[in-house]
GURO-350542 format. One record per atom (N, C-alpha, C): atom name; x, y, z; residue in one letter. Coordinates in steps of 0.05 Angstrom, whole numbers, plus 32768, in hexadecimal, padded with zeros to 4 digits. Last residue first. Example, Ala and Ser with C-alpha at 12.3 -4.5 7.8 and 13.67 -1.06 7.14 Angstrom:
<nodes>
- N, 8101, 7FD3, 808E, s $
- CA, 8111, 7FEB, 808F, s $
- C, 8102, 8001, 809D, s $
- N, 8108, 7F8E, 809C, a $
- CA, 80F6, 7FA6, 809C, a $
- C, 8108, 7FBE, 809C, a $
</nodes>
This chain:
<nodes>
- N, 84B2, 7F30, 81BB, x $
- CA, 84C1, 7F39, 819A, x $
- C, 84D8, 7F40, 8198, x $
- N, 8498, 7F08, 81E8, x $
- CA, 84AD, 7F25, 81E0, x $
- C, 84BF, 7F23, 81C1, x $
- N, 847B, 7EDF, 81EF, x $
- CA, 846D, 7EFC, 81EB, x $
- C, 8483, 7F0E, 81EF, x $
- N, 84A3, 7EB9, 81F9, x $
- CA, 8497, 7EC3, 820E, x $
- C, 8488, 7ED8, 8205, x $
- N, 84BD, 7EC0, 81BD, x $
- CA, 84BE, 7EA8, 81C7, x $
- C, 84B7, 7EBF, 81E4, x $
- N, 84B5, 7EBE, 816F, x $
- CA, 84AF, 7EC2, 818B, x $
- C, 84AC, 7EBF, 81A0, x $
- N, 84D4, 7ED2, 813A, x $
- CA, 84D7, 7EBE, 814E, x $
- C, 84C5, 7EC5, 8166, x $
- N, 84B3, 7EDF, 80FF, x $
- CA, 84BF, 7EE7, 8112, x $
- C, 84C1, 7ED5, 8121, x $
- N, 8498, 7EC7, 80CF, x $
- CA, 84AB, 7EE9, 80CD, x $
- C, 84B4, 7EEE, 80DF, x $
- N, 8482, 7EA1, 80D1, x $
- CA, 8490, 7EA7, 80B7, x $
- C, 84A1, 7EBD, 80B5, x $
- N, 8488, 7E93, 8112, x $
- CA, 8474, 7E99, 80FF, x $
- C, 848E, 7E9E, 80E6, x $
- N, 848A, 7E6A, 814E, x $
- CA, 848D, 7E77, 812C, x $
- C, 8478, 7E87, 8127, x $
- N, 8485, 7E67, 819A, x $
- CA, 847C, 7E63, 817C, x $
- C, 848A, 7E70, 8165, x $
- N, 8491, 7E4F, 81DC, x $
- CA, 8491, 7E60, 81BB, x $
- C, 848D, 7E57, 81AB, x $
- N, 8476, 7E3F, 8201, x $
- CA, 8477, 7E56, 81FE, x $
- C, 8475, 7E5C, 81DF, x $
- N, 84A1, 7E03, 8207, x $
- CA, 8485, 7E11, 8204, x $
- C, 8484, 7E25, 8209, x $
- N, 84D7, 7E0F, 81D9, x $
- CA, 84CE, 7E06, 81F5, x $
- C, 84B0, 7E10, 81F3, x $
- N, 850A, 7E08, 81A8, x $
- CA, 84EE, 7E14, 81AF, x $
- C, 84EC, 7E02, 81CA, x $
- N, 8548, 7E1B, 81A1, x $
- CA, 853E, 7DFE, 81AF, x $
- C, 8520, 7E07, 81B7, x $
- N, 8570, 7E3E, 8176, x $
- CA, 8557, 7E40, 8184, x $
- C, 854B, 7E1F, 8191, x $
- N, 859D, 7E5E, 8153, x $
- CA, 859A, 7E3D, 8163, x $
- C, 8584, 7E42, 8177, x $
- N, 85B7, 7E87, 8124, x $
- CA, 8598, 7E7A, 8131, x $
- C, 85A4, 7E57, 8136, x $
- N, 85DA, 7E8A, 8101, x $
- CA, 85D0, 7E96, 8102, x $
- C, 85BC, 7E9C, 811E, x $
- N, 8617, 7E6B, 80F2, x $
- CA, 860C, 7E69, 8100, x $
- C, 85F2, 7E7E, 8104, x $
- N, 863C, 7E6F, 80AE, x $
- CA, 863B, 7E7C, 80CF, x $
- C, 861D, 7E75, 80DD, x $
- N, 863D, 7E60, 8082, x $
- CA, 8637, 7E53, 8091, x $
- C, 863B, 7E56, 80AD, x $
- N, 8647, 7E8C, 8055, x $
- CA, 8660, 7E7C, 806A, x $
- C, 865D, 7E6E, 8079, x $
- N, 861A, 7E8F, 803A, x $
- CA, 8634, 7E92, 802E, x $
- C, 8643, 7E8D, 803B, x $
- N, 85E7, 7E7F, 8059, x $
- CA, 85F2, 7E6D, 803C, x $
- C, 8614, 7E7A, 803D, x $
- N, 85F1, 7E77, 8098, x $
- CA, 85F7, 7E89, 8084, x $
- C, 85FA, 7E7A, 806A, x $
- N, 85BF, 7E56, 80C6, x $
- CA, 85D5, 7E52, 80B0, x $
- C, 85E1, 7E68, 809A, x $
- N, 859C, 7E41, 80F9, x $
- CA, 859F, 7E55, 80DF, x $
- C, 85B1, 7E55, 80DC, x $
- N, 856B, 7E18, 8112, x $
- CA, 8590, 7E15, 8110, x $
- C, 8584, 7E2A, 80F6, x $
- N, 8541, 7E02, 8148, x $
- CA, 8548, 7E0F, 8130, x $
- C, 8561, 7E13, 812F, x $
- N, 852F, 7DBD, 8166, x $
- CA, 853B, 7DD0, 815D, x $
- C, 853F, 7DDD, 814C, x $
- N, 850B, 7D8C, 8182, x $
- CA, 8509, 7DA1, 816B, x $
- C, 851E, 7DB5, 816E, x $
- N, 84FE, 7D48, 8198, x $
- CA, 8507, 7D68, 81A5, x $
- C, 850E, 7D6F, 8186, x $
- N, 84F4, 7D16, 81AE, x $
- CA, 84E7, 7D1E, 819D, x $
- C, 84E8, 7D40, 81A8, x $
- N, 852A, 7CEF, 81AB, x $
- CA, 8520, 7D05, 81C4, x $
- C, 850A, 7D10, 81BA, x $
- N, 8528, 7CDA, 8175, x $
- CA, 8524, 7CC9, 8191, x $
- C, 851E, 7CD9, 81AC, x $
- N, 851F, 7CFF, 8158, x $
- CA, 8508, 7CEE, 8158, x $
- C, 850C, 7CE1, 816D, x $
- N, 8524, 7D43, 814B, x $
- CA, 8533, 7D22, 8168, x $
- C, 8523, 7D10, 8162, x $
- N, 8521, 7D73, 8117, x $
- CA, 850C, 7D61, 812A, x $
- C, 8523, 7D48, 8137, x $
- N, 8532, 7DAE, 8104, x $
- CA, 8530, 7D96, 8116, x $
- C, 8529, 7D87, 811D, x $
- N, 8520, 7DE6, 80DD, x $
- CA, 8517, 7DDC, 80FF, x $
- C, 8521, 7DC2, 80FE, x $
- N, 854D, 7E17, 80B7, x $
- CA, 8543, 7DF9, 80C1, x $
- C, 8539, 7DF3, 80DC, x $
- N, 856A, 7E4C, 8096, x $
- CA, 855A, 7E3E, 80AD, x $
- C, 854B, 7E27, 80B2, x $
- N, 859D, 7E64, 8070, x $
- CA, 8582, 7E53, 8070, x $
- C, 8579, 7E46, 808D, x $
- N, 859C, 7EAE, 806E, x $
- CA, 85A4, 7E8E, 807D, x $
- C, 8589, 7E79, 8070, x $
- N, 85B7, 7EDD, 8048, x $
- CA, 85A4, 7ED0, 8050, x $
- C, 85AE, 7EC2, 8056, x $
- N, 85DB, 7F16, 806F, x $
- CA, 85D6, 7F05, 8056, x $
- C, 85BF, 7EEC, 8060, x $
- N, 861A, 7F35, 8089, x $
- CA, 85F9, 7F31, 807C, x $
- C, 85F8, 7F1A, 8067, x $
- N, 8648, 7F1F, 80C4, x $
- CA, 863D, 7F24, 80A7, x $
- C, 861E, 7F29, 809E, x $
- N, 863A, 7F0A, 80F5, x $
- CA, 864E, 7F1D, 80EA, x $
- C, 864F, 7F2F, 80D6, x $
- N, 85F7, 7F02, 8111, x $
- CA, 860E, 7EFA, 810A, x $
- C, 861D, 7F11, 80FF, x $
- N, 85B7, 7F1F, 80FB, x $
- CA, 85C2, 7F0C, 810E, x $
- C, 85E1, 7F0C, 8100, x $
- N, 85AB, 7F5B, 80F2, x $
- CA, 85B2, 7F4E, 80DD, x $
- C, 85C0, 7F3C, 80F5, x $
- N, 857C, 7F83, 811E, x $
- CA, 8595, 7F8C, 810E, x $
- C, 8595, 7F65, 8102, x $
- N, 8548, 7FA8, 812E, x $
- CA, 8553, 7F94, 8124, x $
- C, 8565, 7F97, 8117, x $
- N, 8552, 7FE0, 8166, x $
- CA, 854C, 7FD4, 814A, x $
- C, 8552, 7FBF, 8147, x $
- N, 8565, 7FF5, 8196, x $
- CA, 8543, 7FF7, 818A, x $
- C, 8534, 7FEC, 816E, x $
- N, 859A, 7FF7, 81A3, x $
- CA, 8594, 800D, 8192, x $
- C, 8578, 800D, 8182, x $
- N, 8590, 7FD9, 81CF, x $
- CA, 85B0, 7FED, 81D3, x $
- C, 859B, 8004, 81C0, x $
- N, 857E, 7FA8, 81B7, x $
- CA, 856E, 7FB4, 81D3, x $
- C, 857E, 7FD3, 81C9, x $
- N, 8578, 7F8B, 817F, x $
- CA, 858D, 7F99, 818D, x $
- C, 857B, 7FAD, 81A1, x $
- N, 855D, 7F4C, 8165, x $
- CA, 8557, 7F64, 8169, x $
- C, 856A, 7F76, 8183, x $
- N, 8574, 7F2F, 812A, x $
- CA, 8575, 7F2D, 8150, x $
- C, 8566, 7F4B, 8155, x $
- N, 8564, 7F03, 80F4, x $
- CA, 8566, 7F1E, 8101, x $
- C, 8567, 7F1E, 8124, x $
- N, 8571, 7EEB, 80BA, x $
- CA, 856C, 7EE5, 80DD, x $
- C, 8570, 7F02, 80E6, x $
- N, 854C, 7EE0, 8080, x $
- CA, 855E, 7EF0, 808A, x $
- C, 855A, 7EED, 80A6, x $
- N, 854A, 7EA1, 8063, x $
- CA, 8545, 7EBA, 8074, x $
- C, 8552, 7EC7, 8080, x $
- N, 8532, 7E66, 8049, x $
- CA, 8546, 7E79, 8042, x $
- C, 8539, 7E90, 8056, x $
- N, 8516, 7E2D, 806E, x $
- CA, 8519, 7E3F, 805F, x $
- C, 8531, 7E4A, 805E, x $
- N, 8505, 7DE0, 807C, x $
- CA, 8519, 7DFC, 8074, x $
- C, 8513, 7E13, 8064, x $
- N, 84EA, 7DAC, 80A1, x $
- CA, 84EC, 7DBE, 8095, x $
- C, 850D, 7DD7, 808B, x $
- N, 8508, 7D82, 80B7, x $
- CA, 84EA, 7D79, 80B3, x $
- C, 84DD, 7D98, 80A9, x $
- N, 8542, 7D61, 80C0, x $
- CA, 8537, 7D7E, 80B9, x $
- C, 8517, 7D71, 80B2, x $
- N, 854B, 7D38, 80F4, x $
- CA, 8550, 7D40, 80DB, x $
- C, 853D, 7D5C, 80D5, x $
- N, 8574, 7D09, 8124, x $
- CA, 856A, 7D20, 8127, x $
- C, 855E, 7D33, 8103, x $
- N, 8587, 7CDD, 812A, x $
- CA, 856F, 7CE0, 812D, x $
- C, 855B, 7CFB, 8125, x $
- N, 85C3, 7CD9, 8120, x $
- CA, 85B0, 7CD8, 8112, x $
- C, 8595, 7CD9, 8113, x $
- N, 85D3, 7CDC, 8160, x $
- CA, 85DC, 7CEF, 8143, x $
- C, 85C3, 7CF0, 8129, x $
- N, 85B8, 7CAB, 8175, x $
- CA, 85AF, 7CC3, 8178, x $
- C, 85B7, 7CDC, 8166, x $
- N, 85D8, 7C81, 815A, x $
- CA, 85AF, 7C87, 815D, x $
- C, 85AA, 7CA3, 815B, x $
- N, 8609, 7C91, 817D, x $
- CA, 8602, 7C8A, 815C, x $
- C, 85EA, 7C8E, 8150, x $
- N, 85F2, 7C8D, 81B4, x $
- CA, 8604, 7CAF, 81A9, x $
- C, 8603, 7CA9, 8189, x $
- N, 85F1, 7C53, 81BB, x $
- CA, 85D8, 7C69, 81BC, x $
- C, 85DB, 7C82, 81B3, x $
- N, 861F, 7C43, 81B7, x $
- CA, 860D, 7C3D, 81A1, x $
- C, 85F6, 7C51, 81A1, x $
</nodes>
């Protein structure tokens, strides 16, 4: 019964559209998360019963996976970048 609660507990408490980006050590640049290009929509998460947050990114056009982020203290947002230990 508790695994039933818990599925549902969990809901979007925001979303945008954005391009995800990883940044590639190898060759010094941001390159395009996942297989394909294109925008994702991005969502944070909220557990109400674990009261825990997650980000999930999404390819509108195939729904490939973009971004699964579980924030911890340390990191933060911002509108344009992820940041998590003071490393970009």
């Amino acid at each position: 019964m508790y695994y039933y609660l818990s599925i549902f507990s969990e809901h979007a408490i925001v979303a945008a559209r954005a391009s995800v980006m990883v940044y590639d050590d190898g060759n010094k640049k941001w390159v395009p998360s996942g297989a394909s290009q294109g925008i994702s929509k991005v969502q944070i998460y909220h557990h109400s019963v674990n009261n825990t947050f997650r980000v999930v990114g999404r390819k509108l056009n195939d729904h490939e996976v973009t971004i699964l982020v579980l924030p911890y203290k340390g990191c933060f947002f911002s509108p344009y970048i992820l940041i998590s230990d003071g490393v970009i």
